[in-house]
C-alpha positions as CSV (number, residue, x, y, z in Angstrom):
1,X,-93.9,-8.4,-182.6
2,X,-94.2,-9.5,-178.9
3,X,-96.4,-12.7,-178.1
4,X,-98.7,-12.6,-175.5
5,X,-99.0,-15.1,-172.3
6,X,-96.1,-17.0,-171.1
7,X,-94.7,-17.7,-174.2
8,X,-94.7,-14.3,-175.0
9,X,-91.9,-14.0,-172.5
10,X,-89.7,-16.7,-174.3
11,X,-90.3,-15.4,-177.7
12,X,-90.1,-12.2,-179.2
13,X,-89.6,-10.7,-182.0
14,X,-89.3,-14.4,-183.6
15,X,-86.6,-15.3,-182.1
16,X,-86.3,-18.0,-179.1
17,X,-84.4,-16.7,-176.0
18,X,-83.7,-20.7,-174.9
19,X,-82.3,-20.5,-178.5
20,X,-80.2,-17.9,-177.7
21,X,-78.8,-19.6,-174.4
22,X,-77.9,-22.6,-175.7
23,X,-76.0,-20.8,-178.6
24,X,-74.7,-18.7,-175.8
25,X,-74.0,-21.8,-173.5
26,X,-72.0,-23.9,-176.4
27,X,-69.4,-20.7,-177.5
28,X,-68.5,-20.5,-173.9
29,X,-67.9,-24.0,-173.6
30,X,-66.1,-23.9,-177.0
31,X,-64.1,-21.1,-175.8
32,X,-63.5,-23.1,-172.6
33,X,-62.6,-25.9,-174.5
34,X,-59.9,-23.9,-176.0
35,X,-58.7,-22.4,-173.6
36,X,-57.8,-25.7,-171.3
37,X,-55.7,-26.6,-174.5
38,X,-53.8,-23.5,-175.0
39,X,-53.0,-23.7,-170.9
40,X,-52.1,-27.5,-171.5
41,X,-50.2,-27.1,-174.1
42,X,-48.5,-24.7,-172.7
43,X,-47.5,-26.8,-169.8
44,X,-46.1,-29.6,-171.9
45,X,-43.2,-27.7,-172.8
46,X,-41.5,-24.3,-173.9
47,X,-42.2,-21.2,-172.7
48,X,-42.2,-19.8,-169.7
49,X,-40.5,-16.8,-168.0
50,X,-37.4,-18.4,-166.8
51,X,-34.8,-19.3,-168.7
52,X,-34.5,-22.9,-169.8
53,X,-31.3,-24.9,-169.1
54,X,-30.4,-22.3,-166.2
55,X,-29.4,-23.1,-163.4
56,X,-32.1,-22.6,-160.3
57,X,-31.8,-20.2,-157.9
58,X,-31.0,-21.5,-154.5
59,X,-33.0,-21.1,-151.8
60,X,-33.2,-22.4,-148.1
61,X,-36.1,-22.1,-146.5
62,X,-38.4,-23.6,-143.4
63,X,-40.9,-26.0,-143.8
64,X,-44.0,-25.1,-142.3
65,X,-45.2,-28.8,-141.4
66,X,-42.0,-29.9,-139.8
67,X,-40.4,-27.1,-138.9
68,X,-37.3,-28.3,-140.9
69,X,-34.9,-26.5,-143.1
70,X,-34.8,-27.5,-146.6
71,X,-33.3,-25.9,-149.6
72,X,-32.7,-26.8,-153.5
73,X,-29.5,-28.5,-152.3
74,X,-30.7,-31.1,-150.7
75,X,-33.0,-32.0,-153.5
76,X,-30.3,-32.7,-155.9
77,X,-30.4,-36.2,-157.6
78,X,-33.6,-35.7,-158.5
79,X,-36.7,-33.6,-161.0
80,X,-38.3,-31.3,-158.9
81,X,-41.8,-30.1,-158.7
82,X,-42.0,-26.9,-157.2
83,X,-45.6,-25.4,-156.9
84,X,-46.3,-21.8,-155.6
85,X,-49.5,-20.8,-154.3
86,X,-51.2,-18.9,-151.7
87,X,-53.9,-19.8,-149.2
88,X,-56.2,-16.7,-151.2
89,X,-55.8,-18.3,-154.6
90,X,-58.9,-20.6,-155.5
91,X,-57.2,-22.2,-158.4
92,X,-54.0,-22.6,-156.0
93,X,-55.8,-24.6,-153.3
94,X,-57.7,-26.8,-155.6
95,X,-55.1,-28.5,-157.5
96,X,-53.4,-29.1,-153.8
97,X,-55.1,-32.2,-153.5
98,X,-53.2,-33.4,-156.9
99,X,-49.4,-31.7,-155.7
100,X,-50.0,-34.2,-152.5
101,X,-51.3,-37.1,-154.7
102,X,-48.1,-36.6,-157.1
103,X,-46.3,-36.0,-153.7
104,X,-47.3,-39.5,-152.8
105,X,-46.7,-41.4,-156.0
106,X,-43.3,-39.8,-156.5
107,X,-42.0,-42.8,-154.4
108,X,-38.1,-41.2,-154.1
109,X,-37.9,-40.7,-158.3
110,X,-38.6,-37.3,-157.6
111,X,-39.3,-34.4,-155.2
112,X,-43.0,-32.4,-155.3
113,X,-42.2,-29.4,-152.6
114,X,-44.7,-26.3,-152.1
115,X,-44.0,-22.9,-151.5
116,X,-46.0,-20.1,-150.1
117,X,-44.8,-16.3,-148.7
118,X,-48.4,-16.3,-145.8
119,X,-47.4,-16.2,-142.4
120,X,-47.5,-19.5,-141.2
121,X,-50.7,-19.3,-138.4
122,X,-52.9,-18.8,-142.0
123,X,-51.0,-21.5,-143.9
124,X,-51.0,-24.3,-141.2
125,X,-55.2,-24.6,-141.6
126,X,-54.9,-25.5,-144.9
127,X,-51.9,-28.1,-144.9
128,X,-54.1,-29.9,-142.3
129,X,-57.5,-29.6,-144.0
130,X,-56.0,-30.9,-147.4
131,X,-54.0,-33.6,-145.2
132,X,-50.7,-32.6,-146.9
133,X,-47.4,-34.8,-146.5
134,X,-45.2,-32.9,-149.1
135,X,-42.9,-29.7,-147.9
136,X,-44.4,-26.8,-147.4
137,X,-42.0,-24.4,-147.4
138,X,-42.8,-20.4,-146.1
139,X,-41.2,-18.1,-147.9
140,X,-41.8,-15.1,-145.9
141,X,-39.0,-12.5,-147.2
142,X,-40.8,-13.3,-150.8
143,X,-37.3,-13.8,-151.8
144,X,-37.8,-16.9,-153.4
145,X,-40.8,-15.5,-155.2
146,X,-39.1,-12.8,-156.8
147,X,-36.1,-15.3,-157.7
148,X,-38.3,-17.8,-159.7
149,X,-40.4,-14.4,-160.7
150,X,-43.4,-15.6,-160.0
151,X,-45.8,-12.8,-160.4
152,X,-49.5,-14.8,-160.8
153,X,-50.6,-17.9,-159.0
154,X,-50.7,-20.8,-159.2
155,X,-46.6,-21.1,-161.0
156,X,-45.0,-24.7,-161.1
157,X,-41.6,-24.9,-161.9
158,X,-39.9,-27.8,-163.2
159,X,-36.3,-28.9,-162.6
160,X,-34.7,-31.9,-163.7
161,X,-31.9,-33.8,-161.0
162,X,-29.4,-31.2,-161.3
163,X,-31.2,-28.4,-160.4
164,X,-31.6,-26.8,-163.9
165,X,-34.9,-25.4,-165.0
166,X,-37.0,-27.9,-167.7
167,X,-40.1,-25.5,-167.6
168,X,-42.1,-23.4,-165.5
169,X,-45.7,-21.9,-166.5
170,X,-49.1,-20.0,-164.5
171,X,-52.1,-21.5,-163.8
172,X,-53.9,-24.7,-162.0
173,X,-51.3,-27.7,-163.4
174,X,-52.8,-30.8,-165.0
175,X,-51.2,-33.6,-163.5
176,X,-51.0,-35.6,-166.4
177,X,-48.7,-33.5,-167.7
178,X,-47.0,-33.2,-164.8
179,X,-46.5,-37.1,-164.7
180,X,-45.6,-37.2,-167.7
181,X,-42.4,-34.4,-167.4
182,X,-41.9,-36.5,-164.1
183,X,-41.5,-39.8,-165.9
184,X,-39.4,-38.2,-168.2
185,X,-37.0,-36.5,-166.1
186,X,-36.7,-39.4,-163.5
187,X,-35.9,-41.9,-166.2
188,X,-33.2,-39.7,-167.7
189,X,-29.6,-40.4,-167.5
């Protein structure tokens, strides 16, 4: 049975359709909820399509900031962060801001270095916008893409100071977590 007048149009057939939405509204937050903990969880460790322990596949490529070469080798000594992304990727731009602020922290104990496969005129508006310092490294052949098979964006890859893989997972990184691998690594013998 259908109410008449205005709260005829928030209530019918006894039930309450602001009710409804805030049933609606707290599952999606729960299954929001969950979801953030799986994708955490799965950064802290494990996992992953690349092989743990392996060795990294090299890679030399230009940095689209400086216009300098740079390739695994000379980040030797020390954990590396390398983020992949794209200049399409929502999720890829956002966390940006903390690859830089990790970038900035690092202080030397380790190495935060960006990689995209977009020609550089496309790339270079966004490095500037989002004021970035750390490498940004073009990867036009998509060589280095297929090496570290990354197939969805955003993939950070984690490699401790000799170049080994730690961990690598998909999706916008919580830089917690990535401190936390950072600390880890750096303080390692």
């Amino acid at each position: 049975m259908k109410e008449s007048g205005t709260r005829g149009r928030w209530v019918a057939g006894g039930k309450s359709l602001l009710g409804d939405l805030a049933v609606g509204a707290l599952v999606a937050l729960v299954v929001l909820g969950a979801m953030q903990w799986i994708q955490r969880r799965g950064q802290r460790g494990g996992g992953g399509v690349l092989t743990v322990g392996a060795e990294a596949p090299a890679f030399e490529l230009t940095d689209l900031r400086t216009s300098e070469r740079l390739g695994l080798a000379d980040l030797r000594g020390a954990p590396v962060i390398l983020n992949f992304w794209a200049t399409w990727c929502g999720p890829c731009v956002r966390e940006l801001p903390d690859m830089e602020a990790l970038h900035r922290e690092s202080a030397g104990r380790y190495h935060v270095v960006s990689v995209v496969s977009e020609q550089p005129a496309v790339v270079r508006p966004v490095v500037a916008r989002k004021h970035l310092t750390m490498p940004v490294l073009g990867d036009l052949s998509g060589r280095t893409f297929g090496a570290y098979r990354v197939e969805r964006l955003p993939t950070t890859v984690i490699l401790d100071r000799e170049g080994r893989i730690v961990h690598d997972f998909t999706g916008a990184a919580d830089p917690d977590i990535l401190r936390e691998h950072m600390a880890r690594l750096a303080t390692a013998p």
